[in-house]
N, C-alpha and C positions, 0 to 999 in steps of 0.2 A: 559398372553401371549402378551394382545396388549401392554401394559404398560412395558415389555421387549423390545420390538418390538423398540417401539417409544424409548426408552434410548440407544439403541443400534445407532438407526438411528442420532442421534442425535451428538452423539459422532462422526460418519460419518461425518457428514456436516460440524463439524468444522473444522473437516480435512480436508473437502473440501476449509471452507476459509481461513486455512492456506496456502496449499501446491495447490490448482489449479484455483478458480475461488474465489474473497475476497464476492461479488456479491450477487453470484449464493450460496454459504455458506451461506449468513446471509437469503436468500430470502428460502430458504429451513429450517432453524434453527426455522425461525420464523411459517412455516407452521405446523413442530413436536410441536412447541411449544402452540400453538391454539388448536393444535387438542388432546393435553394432558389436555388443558384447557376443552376444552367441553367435551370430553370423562369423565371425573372425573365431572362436572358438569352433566352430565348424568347417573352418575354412582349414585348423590347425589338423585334422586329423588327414589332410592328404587327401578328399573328396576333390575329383577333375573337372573342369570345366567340359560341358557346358552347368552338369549337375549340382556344382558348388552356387552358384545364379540361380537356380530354381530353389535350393533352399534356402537361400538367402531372403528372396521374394516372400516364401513361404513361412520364413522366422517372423519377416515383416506382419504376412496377415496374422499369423496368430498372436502377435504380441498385440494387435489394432482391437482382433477381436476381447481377446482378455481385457482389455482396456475398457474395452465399449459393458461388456457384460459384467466387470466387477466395480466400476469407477464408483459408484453410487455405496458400493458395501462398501470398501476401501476409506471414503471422503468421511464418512459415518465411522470407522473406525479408529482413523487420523486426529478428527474432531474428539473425539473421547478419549485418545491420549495426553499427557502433559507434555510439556515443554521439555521437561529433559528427556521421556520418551523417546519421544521425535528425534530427539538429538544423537542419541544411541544407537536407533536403529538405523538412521540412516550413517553414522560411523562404522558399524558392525555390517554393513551389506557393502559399502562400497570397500571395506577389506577384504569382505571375500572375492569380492571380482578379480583382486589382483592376486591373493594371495597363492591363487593354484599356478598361475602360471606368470609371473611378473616379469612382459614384455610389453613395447610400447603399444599394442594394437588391444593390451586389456588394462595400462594405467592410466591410458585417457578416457576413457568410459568410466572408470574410476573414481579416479579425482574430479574430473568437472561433477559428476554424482554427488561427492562428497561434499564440493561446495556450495553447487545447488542446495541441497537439502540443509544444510547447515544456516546457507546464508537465508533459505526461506523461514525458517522457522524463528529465527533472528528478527525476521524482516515481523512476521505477526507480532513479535511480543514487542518490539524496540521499537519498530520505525513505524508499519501501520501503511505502508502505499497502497492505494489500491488503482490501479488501472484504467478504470472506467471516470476516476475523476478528473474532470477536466478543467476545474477551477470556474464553474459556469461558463467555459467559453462555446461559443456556437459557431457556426459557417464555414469560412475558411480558418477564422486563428481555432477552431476544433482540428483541423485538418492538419494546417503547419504545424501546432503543439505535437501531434501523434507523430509527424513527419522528424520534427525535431531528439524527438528519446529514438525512433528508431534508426536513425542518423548517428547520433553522439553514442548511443550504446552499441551498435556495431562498428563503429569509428574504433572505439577505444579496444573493444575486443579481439578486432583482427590485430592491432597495434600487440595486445598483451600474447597473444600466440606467437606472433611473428618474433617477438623478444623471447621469448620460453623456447622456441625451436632453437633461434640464436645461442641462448645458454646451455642449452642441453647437446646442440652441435660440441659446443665447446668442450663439454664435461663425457665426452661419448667413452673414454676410458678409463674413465671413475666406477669404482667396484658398484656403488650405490645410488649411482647415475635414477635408477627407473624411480626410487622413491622421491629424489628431488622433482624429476618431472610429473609423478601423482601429484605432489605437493604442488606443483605449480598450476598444474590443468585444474587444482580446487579451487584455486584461487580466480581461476576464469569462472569458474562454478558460480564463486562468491560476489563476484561483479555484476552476473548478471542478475541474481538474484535479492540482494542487500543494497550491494556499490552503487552501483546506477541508479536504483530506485530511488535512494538518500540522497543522489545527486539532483535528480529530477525534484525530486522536492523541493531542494534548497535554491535548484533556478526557477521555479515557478512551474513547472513542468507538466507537474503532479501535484494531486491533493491526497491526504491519506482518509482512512476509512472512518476518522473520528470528525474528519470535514464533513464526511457523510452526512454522519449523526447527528450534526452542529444544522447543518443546512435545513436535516426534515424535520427537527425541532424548530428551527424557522419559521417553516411554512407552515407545521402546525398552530404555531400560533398565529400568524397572521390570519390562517382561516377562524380560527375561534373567535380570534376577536373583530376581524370580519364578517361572521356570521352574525356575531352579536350588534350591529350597528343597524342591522338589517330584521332584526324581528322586530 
């Protein structure tokens, strides 16, 4: 139930950083994704059901609360890093998830981690999506647009799992089987966080953050020079 729970939620949040907040999605993905990490690392020590479920739950709220009570210092801290920062630390943290114990229930918490983080911090400096833009559209084409990225980006995601179990089925008696399949669950990371976004751009999808910038330079001028016809 909790391990339903958390895949369900998870697939939420991408759609969250697809279609409303790019942000507020990764900073959420990554808390499902910690608290799938410990829960199965507490599931590893032989704790019996029903008790292995109540802490599961209970991984859940405290990782929600941590979330809610540091998001703000964290965001503030993120921001005042650079660019290869970012890049290191989130390399160096998703090694350690696996490196204690490298089985498939802590190198998919892993790697998707690893490509999330990577492909975000990609995404700011290179691409620039941001979420909220919707190319001025209003009414229902605002609606269909939203509807369309979280269509095609879940589309193609279950398609890249589905293929990754397939190859890893395959390679199940390969000495170094787990690290292909980190490598590969980053790569869904990287999809959902860079891939899709660049793809959303380039069908019309999406605007990125310098549209933004473009737009309310727009309208500040038109107010300027609107206000000026009128004194």
């Amino acid at each position: 139930m909790v391990f339903i729970f958390l895949n369900i939620a998870i697939m939420v949040f991408f759609c969250i950083y697809w279609c409303i907040n790019e942000k507020i999605g990764l900073q959420l993905s990554i808390v499902v994704l910690l608290s799938t990490w410990t829960t199965h690392f507490l599931n590893n020590m032989n704790i019996r059901f029903p008790i292995n479920v109540e802490i599961g739950w209970l991984v859940i709220a405290l990782f929600v609360c941590g979330y809610i009570l540091l998001r703000k210092k964290l965001e503030a801290l993120f921001s005042k890093s650079g660019f290869k920062v970012c890049m290191i630390s989130t390399a160096v943290v998703s090694f350690l998830l696996i490196i204690y114990h490298p089985q498939p229930y802590f190198v998919v918490p892993g790697g998707v981690l690893l490509g999330l983080g990577l492909g975000y911090c990609l995404n700011k400096k290179y691409v620039g999506f941001n979420a909220v833009n919707l190319l001025q559209r209003n009414g229902i084409k605002k609606y269909l647009t939203l509807l369309a990225r979280a269509a095609l980006g879940i589309l193609i995601l279950l398609l890249m799992v589905y293929r990754i179990e397939k190859i890893i089925y395959g390679m199940s008696e390969k000495q170094n089987i787990f690290l292909y399949a980190f490598l590969c669950y980053a790569l869904t990371g990287f999809w959902i966080t860079i891939a899709a976004p660049w793809i959303f751009i380039k069908l019309r999808l999406a605007g990125t953050v310098s549209d933004n910038a473009e737009l309310d330079n727009e309208k500040k001028s038109e107010h300027k020079y609107g206000s000026h016809w009128f004194r």
